[in-house]
C-alpha positions as CSV (number, residue, x, y, z in Angstrom):
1,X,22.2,11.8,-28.7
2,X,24.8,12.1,-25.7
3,X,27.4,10.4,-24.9
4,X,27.4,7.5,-22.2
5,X,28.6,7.8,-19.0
6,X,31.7,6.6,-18.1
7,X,31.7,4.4,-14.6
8,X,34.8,2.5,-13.2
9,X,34.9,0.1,-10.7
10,X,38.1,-0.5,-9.3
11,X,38.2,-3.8,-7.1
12,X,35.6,-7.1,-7.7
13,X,34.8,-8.3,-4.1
14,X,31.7,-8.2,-2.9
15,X,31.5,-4.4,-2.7
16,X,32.5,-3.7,-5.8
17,X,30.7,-6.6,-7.6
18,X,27.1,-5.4,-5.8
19,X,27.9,-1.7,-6.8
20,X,28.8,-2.5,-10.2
21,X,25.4,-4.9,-10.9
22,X,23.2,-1.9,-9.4
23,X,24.7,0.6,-11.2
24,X,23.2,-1.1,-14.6
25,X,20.1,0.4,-13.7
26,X,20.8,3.0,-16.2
27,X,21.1,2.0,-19.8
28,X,23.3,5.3,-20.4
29,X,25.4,3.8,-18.1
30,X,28.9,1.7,-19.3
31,X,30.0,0.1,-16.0
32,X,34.2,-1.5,-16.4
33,X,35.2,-3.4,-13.2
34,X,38.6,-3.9,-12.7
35,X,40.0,-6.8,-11.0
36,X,43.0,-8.3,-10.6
37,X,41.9,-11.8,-10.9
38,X,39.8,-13.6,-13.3
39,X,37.4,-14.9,-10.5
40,X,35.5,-13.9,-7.6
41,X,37.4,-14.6,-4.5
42,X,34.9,-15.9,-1.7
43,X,37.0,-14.5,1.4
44,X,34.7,-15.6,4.0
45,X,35.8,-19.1,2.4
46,X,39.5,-18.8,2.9
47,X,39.9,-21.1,5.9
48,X,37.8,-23.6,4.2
49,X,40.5,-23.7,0.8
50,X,43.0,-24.3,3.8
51,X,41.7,-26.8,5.4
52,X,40.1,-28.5,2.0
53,X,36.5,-28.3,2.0
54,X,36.1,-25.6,-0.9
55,X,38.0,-23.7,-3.4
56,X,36.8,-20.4,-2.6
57,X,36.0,-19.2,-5.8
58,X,32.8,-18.4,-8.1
59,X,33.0,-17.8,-11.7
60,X,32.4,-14.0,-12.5
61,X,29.4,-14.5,-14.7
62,X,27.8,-16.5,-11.5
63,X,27.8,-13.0,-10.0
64,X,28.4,-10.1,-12.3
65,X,25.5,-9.0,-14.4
66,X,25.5,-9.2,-18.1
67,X,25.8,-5.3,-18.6
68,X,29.3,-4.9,-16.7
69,X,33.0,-5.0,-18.6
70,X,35.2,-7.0,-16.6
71,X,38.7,-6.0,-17.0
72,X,41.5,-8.1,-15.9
73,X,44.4,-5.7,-14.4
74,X,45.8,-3.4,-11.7
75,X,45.0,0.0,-11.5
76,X,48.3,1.6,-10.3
77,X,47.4,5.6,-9.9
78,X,44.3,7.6,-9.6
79,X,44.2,10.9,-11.6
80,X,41.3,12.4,-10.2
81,X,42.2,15.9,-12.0
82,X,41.6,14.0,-15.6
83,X,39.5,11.3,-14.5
84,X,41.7,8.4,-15.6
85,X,43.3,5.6,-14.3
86,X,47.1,4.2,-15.2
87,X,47.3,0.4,-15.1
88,X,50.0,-2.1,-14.3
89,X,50.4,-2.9,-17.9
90,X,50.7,0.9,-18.8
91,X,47.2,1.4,-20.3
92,X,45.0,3.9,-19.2
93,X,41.5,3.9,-18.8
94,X,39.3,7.6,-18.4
95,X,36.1,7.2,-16.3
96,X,33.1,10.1,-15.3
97,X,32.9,8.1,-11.8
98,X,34.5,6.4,-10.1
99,X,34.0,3.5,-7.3
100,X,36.9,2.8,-5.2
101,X,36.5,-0.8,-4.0
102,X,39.9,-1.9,-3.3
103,X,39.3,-4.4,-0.6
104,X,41.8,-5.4,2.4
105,X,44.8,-8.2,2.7
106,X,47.7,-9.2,5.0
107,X,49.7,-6.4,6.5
108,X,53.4,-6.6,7.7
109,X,53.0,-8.2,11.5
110,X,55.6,-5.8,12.4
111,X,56.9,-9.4,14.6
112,X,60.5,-10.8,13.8
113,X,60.5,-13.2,11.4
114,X,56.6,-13.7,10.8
115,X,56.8,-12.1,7.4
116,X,59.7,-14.6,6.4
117,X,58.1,-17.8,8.2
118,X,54.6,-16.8,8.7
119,X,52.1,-18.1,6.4
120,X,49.2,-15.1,5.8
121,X,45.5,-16.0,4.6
122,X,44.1,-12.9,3.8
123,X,43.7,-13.5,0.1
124,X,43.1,-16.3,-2.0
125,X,46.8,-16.7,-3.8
126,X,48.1,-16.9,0.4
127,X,45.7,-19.3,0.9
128,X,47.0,-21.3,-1.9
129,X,50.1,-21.1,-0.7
130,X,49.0,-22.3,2.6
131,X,47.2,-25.5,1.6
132,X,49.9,-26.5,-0.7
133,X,52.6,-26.0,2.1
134,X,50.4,-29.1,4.2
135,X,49.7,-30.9,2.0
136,X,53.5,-31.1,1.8
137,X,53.9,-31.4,6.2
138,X,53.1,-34.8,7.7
139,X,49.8,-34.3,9.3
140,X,50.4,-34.9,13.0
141,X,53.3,-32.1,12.6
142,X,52.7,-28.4,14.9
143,X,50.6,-26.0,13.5
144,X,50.0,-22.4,15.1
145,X,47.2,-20.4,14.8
146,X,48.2,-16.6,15.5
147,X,45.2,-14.9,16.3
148,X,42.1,-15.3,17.9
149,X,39.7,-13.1,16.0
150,X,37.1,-14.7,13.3
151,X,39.3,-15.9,10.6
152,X,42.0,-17.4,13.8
153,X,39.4,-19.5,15.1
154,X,37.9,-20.8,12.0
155,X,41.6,-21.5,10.2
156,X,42.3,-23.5,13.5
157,X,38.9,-25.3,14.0
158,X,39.6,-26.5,10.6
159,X,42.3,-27.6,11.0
160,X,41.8,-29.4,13.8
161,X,38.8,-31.3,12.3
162,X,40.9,-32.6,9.5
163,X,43.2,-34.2,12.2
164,X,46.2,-31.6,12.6
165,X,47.4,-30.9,15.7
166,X,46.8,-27.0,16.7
167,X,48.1,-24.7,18.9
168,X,45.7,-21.0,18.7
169,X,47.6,-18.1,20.3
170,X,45.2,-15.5,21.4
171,X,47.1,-12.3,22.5
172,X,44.4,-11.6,24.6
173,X,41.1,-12.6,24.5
174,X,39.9,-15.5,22.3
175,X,37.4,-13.9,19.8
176,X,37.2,-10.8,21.6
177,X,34.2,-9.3,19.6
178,X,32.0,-12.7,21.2
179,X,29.7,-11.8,24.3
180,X,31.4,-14.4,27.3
181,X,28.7,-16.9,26.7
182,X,29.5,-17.0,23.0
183,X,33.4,-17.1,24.2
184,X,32.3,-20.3,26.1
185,X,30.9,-21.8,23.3
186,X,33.6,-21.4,21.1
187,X,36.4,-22.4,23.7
188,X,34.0,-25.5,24.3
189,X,33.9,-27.0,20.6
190,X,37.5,-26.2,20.2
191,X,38.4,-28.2,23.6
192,X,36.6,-31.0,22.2
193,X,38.6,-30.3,18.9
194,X,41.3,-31.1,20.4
195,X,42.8,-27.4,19.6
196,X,45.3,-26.0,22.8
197,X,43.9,-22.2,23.3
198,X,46.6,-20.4,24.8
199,X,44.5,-16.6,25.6
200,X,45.1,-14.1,28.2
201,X,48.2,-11.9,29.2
202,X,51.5,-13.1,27.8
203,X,50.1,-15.1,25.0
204,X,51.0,-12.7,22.2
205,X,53.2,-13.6,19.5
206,X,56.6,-11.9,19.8
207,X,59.3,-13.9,17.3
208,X,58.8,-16.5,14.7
209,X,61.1,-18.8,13.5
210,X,61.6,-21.7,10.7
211,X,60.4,-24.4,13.6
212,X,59.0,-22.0,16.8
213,X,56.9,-19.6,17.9
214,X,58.1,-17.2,20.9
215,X,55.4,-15.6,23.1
216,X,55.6,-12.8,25.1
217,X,55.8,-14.7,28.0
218,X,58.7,-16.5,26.8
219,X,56.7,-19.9,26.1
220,X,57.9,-21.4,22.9
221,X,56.0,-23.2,20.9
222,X,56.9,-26.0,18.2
223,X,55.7,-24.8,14.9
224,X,56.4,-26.7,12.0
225,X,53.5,-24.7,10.3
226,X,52.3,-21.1,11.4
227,X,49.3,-19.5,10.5
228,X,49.1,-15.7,10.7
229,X,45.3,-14.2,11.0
230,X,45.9,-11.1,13.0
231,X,46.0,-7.4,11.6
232,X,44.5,-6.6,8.1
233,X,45.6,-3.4,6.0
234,X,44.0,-1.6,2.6
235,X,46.2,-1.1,-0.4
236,X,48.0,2.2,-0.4
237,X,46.8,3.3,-4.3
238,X,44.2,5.9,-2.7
239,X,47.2,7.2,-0.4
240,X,49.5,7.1,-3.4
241,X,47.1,9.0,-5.7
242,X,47.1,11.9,-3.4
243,X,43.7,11.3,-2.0
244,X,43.0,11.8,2.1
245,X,42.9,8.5,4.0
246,X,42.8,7.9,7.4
247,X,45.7,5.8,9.7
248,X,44.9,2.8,8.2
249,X,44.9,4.0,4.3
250,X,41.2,3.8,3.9
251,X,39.6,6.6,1.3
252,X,38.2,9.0,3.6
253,X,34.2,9.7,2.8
254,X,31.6,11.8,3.9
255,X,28.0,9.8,4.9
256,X,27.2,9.6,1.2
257,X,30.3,7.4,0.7
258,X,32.0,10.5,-1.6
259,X,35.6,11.2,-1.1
260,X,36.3,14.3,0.9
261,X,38.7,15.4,-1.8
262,X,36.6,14.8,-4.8
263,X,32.6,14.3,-5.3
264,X,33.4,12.4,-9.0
265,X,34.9,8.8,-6.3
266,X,32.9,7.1,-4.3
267,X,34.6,4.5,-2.2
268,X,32.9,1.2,-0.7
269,X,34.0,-1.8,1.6
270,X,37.0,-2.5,3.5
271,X,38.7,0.2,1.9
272,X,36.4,2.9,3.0
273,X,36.1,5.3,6.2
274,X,32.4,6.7,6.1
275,X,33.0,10.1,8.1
276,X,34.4,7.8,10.6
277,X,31.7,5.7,11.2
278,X,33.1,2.6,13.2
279,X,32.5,-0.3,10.5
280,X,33.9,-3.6,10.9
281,X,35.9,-5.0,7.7
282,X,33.4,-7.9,6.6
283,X,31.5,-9.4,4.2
284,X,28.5,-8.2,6.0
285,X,29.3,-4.7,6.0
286,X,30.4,-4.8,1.8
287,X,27.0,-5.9,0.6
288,X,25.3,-2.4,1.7
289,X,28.2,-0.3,1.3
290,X,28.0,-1.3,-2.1
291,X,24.8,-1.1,-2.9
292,X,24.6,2.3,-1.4
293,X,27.8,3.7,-3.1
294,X,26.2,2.5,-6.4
295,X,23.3,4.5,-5.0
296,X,25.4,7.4,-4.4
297,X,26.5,7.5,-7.7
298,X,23.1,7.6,-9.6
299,X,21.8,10.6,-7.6
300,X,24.3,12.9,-8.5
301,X,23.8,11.7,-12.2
302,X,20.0,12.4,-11.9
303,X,21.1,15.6,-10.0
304,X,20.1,14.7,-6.4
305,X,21.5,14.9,-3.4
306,X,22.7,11.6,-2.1
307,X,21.4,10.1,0.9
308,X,23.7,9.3,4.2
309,X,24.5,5.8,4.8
310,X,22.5,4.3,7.6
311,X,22.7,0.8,7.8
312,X,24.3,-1.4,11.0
313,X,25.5,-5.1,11.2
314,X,23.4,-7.9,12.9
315,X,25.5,-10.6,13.6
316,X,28.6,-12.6,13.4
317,X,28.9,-16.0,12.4
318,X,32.1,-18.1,13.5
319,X,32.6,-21.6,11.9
320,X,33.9,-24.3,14.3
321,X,34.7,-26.7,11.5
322,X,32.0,-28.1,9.2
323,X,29.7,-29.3,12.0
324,X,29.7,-26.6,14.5
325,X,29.5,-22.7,15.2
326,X,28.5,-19.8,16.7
327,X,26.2,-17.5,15.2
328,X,26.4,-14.2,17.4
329,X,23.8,-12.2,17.7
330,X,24.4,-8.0,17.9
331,X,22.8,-4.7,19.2
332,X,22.5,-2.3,16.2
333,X,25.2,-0.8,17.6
334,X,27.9,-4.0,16.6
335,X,28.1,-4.8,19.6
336,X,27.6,-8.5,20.9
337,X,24.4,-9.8,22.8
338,X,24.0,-13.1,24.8
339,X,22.1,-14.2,22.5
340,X,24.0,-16.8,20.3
341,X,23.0,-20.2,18.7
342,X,25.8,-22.7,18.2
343,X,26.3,-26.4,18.0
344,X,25.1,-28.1,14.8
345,X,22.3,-25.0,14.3
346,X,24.8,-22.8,14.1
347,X,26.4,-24.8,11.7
348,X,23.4,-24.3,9.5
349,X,23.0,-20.8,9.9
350,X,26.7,-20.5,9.4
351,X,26.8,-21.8,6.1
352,X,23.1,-20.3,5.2
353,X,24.9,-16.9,6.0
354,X,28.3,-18.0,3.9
355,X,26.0,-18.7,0.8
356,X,23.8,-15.9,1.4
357,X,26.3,-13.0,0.0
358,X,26.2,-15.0,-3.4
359,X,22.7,-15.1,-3.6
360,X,22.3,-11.1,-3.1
361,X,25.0,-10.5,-6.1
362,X,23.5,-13.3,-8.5
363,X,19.8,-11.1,-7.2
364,X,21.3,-7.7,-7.7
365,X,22.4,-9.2,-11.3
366,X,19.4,-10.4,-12.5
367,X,17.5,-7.6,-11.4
368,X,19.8,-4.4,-10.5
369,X,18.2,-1.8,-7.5
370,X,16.5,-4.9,-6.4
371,X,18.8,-5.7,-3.3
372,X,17.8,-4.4,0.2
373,X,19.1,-4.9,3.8
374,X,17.3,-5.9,6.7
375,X,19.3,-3.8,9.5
376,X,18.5,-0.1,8.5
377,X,18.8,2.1,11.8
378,X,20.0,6.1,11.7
379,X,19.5,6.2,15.4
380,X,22.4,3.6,15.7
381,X,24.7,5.9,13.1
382,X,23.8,8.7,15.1
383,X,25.2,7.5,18.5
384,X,27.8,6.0,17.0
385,X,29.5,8.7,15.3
386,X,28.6,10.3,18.6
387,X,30.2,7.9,20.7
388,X,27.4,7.3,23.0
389,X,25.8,3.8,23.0
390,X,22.7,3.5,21.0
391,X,19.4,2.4,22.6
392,X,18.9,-1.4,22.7
């Protein structure tokens, strides 16, 4: 009898979690995630731990299917010459595959003084940090919001809603993925949030300090709190392992999802560039990236040639506190449509959409190869990694 196969997952978000439940398909198969936390981290949750509606966390055996090892631990190095792994607390760990599912966070702002008094929420510990820093600030004290892209408008709507006075400093153009009629809406429930949306030229953060924020306009605002939502970066272990990423760090793929450099790693999520398809970072986007990359790997176990991945994103959903939002609407291509539905509807499709990745994982548990997505479009990948707009 042969051995088992050897398959490592490095990183338990929602990529990594869906690729590691479909790969027990096999039974030859042992499947070891590796994450650095104990629990599953619901990002899309984050601005609700801040403002104090959820906790942002599921129990791993909630999501992960019987059949996967979960390792606690930090994978330091790739050695994708002896297909091993060296870990924080100087183990090692060999693997056959390999699924690189590191994720995103908080990247330096690259403004003075935001990385000394600028609180980050791209992961649950900053979050943490966050809530317990208000709880401690009197609750009529000046918040800013910096940034005015999903996760800006949702930390400062809120906010807002639990009765904190909030300032949201665009740069540019609130939420400048909405269509204008979804821009509307959102600028609307936030007016009536009481929230002070400063967008448009000048409005960029430039200095932060223990009480102030400086635009580039030379406004400054009173901040006895400030958020920061803008920029989000991948960890560097690909880069540091000597495998090709692109500007941003991401592991750089061909259509299958298989590293350029190496056909043994598969990379998935935020953390991958799919021969430079233009992918947004999001929940929405993990779910078939991993499925697919766990795809990717069990063809070239059973010898076939893996297929391309082909799949586009539908929507965006922006939470306007726990009674409002806007659920966008996209072309195949990601890019918005006027069609929108906000106001307490969206609320519901919101939070339908915010459960909805759980429910896929726990499925994909239960049953493994069982998950499927409903936006499945080569045409769109085709004009997109042409750079033509695809037909509507």
């Amino acid at each position: 009898m042969s051995e088992n196969i050897e398959v490592v997952v490095v990183g338990g978000g929602y990529a990594g979690v869906m690729a590691a439940n479909r790969l027990t398909q096999r039974a030859d198969l042992n499947v070891t995630l590796i994450n650095s936390r104990p629990d599953f981290v619901e990002r899309i949750r984050l601005h609700q731990l801040v403002g104090g509606s959820d906790d942002a966390v599921v129990g791993y055996r909630e999501v992960l299917a019987e059949g996967v090892r979960l390792l606690v631990g930090t994978v330091t190095r790739i050695d994708a010459a002896g297909r091993g792994l060296e870990l924080e607390d100087g183990g090692t760990l060999g693997y056959d595959y390999l699924v690189y599912a590191v994720g995103s966070g908080s990247t330096d702002p690259g403004v003075p003084g935001a990385a000394e008094f600028a609180y980050p929420i791209a992961s649950l510990e900053e979050a943490q940090r966050l809530r317990t820093m208000l709880d401690g600030t009197p609750a009529k004290a000046p918040v800013t919001v910096v940034g005015a892209g999903p996760l800006g408008i949702e930390t400062a709507a809120e906010l807002a809603e639990a009765g904190r006075t909030v300032t949201l400093a665009c740069g540019g153009l609130l939420g400048p993925y909405l269509h204008p009629r979804g821009r509307r809406s959102v600028a609307k429930v936030l007016a009536r949030l009481g929230v002070t949306v400063l967008d448009g030229p000048g409005s960029a953060a430039v200095e932060v300090t223990r009480g102030a924020v400086r635009l580039e306009d030379g406004r400054e605002l009173p901040s006895e709190v400030t958020i920061w939502t803008t920029g989000f970066g991948v960890p560097d272990l690909a880069a540091r392992s000597g495998l090709r990423t692109d500007a941003v760090g991401r592991l750089l793929t061909d259509g299958t999802l298989t590293s350029v450099d190496d056909e043994r790693i598969v990379a998935t999520g935020d953390a991958a560039a799919p021969a430079g398809l233009p992918l947004r970072m999001s929940c929405q986007a993990a779910l078939p990236l991993g499925s697919h990359a766990a795809d990717t790997v069990l063809g070239r176990i059973a010898g076939e040639r893996p297929a391309e991945f082909d799949r586009g994103i539908a929507a965006m959903c922006v939470s306007l506190g726990r009674r409002a939002a806007v659920f966008q609407v996209a072309h195949r291509n990601d890019t918005a449509t006027a069609l929108h539905v906000g106001g307490r509807l969206g609320a519901k499709l919101k939070e339908a959409a915010c459960k909805s990745p759980i429910k896929q994982l726990a499925g994909e548990a239960r049953k493994p190869g069982s998950h499927s997505w409903m936006v499945k479009d080569a045409e769109r990948v085709r004009f997109a990694r042409s750079g033509a707009p695809a037909a509507r």
